[in-house]
C-alpha positions as CSV (number, residue, x, y, z in Angstrom):
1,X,85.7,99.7,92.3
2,X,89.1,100.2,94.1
3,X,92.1,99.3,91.5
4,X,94.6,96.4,93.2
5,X,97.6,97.5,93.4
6,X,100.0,96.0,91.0
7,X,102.1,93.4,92.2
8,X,105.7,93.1,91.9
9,X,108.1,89.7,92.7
10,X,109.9,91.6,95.7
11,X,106.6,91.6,97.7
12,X,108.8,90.0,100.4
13,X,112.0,91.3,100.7
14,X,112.9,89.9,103.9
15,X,112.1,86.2,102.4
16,X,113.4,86.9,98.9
17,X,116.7,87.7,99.8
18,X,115.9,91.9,99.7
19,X,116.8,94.7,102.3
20,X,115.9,94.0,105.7
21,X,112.5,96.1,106.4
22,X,113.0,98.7,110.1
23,X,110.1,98.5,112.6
24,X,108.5,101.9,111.3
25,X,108.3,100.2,107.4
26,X,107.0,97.4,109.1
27,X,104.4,99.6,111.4
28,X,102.9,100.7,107.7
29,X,101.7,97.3,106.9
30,X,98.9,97.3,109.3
31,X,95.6,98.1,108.3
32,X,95.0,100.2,111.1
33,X,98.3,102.4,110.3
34,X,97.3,102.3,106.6
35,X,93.5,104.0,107.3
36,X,94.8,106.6,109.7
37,X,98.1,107.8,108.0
38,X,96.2,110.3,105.9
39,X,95.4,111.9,108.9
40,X,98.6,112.4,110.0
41,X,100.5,113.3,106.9
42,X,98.0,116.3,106.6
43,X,98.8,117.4,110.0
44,X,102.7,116.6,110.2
45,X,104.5,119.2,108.5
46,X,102.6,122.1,110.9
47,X,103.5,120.2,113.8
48,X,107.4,119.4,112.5
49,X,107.6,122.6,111.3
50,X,106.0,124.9,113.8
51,X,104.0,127.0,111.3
52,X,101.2,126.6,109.5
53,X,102.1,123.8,106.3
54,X,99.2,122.0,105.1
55,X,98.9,119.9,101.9
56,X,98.0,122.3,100.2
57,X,101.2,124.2,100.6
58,X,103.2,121.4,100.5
59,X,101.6,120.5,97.0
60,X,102.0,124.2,96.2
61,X,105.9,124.5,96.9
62,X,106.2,121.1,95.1
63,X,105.1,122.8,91.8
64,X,106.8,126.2,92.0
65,X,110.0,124.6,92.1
66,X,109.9,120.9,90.1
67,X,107.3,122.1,87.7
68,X,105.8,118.6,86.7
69,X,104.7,118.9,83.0
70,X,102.2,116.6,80.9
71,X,103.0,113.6,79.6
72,X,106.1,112.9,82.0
73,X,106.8,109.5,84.0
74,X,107.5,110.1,87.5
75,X,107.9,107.9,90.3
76,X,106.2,108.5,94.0
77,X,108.7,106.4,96.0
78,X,106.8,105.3,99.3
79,X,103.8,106.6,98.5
80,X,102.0,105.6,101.4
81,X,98.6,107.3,101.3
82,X,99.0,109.0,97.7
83,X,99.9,112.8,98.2
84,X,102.4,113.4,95.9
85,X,100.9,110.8,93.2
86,X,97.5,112.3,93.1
87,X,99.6,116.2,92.3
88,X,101.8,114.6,89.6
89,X,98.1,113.1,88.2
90,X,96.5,116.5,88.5
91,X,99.4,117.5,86.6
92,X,98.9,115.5,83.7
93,X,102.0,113.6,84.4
94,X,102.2,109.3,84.8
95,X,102.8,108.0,87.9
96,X,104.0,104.8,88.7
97,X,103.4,105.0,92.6
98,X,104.9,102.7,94.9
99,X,105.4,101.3,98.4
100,X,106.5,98.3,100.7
101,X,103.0,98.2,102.3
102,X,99.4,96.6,100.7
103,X,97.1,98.1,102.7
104,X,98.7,101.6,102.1
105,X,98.6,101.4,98.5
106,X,95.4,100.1,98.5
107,X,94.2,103.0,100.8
108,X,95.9,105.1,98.3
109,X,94.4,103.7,95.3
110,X,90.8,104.6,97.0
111,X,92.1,108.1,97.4
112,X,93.8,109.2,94.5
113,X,91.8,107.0,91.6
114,X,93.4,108.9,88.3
115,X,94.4,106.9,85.5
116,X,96.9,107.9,85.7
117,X,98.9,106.4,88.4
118,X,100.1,102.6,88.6
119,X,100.3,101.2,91.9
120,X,103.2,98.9,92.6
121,X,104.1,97.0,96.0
122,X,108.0,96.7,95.9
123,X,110.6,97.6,98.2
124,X,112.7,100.3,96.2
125,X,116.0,99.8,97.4
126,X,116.2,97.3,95.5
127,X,113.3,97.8,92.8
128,X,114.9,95.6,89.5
129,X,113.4,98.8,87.5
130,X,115.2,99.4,84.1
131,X,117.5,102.6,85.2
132,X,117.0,105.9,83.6
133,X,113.2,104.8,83.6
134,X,111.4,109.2,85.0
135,X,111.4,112.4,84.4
136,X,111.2,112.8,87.9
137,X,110.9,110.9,91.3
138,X,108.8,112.3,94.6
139,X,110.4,111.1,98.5
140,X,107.9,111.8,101.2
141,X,109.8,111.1,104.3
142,X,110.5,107.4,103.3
143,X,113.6,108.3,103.4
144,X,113.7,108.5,107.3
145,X,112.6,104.8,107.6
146,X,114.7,103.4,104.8
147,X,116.4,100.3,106.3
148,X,120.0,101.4,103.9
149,X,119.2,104.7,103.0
150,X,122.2,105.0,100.8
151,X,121.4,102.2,98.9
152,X,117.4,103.9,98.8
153,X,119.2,107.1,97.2
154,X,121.8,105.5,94.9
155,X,118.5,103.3,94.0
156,X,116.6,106.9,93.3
157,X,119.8,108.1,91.0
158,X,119.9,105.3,89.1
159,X,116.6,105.4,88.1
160,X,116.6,109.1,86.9
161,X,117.0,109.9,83.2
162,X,119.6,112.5,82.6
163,X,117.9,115.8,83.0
164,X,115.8,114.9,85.5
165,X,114.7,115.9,89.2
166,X,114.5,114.1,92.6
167,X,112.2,115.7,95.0
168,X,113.3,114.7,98.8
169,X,110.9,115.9,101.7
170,X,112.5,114.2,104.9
171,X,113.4,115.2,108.9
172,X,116.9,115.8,108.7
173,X,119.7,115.0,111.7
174,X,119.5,117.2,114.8
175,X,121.9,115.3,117.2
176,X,118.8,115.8,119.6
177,X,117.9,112.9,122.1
178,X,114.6,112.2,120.6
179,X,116.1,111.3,117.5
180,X,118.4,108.8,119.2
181,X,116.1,107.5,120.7
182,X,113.9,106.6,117.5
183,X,117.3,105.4,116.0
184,X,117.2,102.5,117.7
185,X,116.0,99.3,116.0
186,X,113.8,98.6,119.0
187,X,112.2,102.0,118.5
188,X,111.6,102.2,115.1
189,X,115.1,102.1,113.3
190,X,114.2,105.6,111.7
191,X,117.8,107.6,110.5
192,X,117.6,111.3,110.6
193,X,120.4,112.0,107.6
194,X,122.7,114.6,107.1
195,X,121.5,116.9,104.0
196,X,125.4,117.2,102.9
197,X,125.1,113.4,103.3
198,X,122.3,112.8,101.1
199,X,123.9,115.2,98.4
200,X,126.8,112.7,98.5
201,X,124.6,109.7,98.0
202,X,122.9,110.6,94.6
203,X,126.0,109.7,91.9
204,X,125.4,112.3,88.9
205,X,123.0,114.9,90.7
206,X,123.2,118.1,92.2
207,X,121.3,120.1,94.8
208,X,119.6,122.6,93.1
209,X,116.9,123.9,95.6
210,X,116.9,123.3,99.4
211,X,114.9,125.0,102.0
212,X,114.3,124.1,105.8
213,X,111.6,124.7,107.2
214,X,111.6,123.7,111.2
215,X,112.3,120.5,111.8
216,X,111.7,119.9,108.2
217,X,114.0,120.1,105.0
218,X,113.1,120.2,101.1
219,X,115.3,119.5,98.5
220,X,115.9,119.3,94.7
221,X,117.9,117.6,92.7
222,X,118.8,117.7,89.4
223,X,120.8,114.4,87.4
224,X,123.1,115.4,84.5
């Protein structure tokens, strides 16, 4: 049997008093989105990047540079359809994996059905976890349809424990058209950051690997 996901009191954030949700975190709560976004993560990075870069590669670059060990608590932020949960799992690390949308994390949850993951519906720019909480915390490209990504980030610092890494994966800013486009609230509300922004966001951590790869950029942090 599937496992439910774990629910948390921010289900709502728009009715509790919570950040405002953008049209593209919106967009994942539809069943429809949630069943075929699998699909698309697998493909994305090739097609952003202009080279080969399928999961396998991804998961592979993930664990040359953070290393994920046995026994550590990490936390897949936006989760959507599991990736990075199920390669902490396979790890032996535990994974407390989360997202704004049900029917992604229970699409996830019939994916990646470890033990070792937790699945918890919350919106985590404002999450009420206790702070200093992982070892680590995985970003798949939530951060591009964060409604306040600098609340999102200082969010992600907070919750690191001294010593630990924060793994970002997002489309940085081009100034192109298409990304002004998508800026728009009408159109998504996504934000394409700038990566000296995002360095400036995370109070206490330092950028300690970054790579760019097309249209896409990497990057690892470290908290002291």
């Amino acid at each position: 049997m599937t496992p439910r996901p774990q629910m948390q009191e921010n289900l709502n954030p728009d009715v509790r008093g919570g950040p405002r949700l953008t049209l593209a975190q919106r967009s994942n709560s539809g069943e429809i989105t949630a069943r075929g976004y699998a699909l698309w993560r697998a493909r994305s990075l090739s097609l952003l990047s202009g080279v080969p870069f399928g999961l396998d590669r991804e998961a592979r670059l993930f664990r040359a540079l953070c290393r994920p060990q046995p026994g550590e608590q990490w936390l897949d932020a936006g989760t959507s359809a599991g990736f990075y949960a199920g390669v902490l799992a396979r790890a032996g690390c535990r994974v407390l994996a989360a997202d704004l949308s049900a029917p992604m994390l229970r699409e996830a949850a019939r994916r990646e059905t470890s033990p070792q993951i937790d699945w918890a519906l919350m919106n985590l720019e404002a999450s009420e976890l206790p702070g200093a909480s992982f070892d680590g915390i995985t970003v798949g490209a939530t951060l591009n349809e964060t409604h306040d990504p600098a609340r999102f980030l200082a969010e992600l610092a907070r919750l690191l424990r001294p010593g630990g890494q924060l793994w970002l994966m997002y489309v940085p800013r081009t100034g192109g058209p298409l990304q002004a486009l998508l800026s728009r609230p009408a159109l998504g509300g996504l934000n394409f950051p700038d990566p000296a922004w995002v360095a400036r966001q995370l109070p206490g951590c330092s950028l300690v690997d970054g790579l760019g790869m097309g249209a896409v950029r990497f990057g690892r942090y470290l908290k002291t």
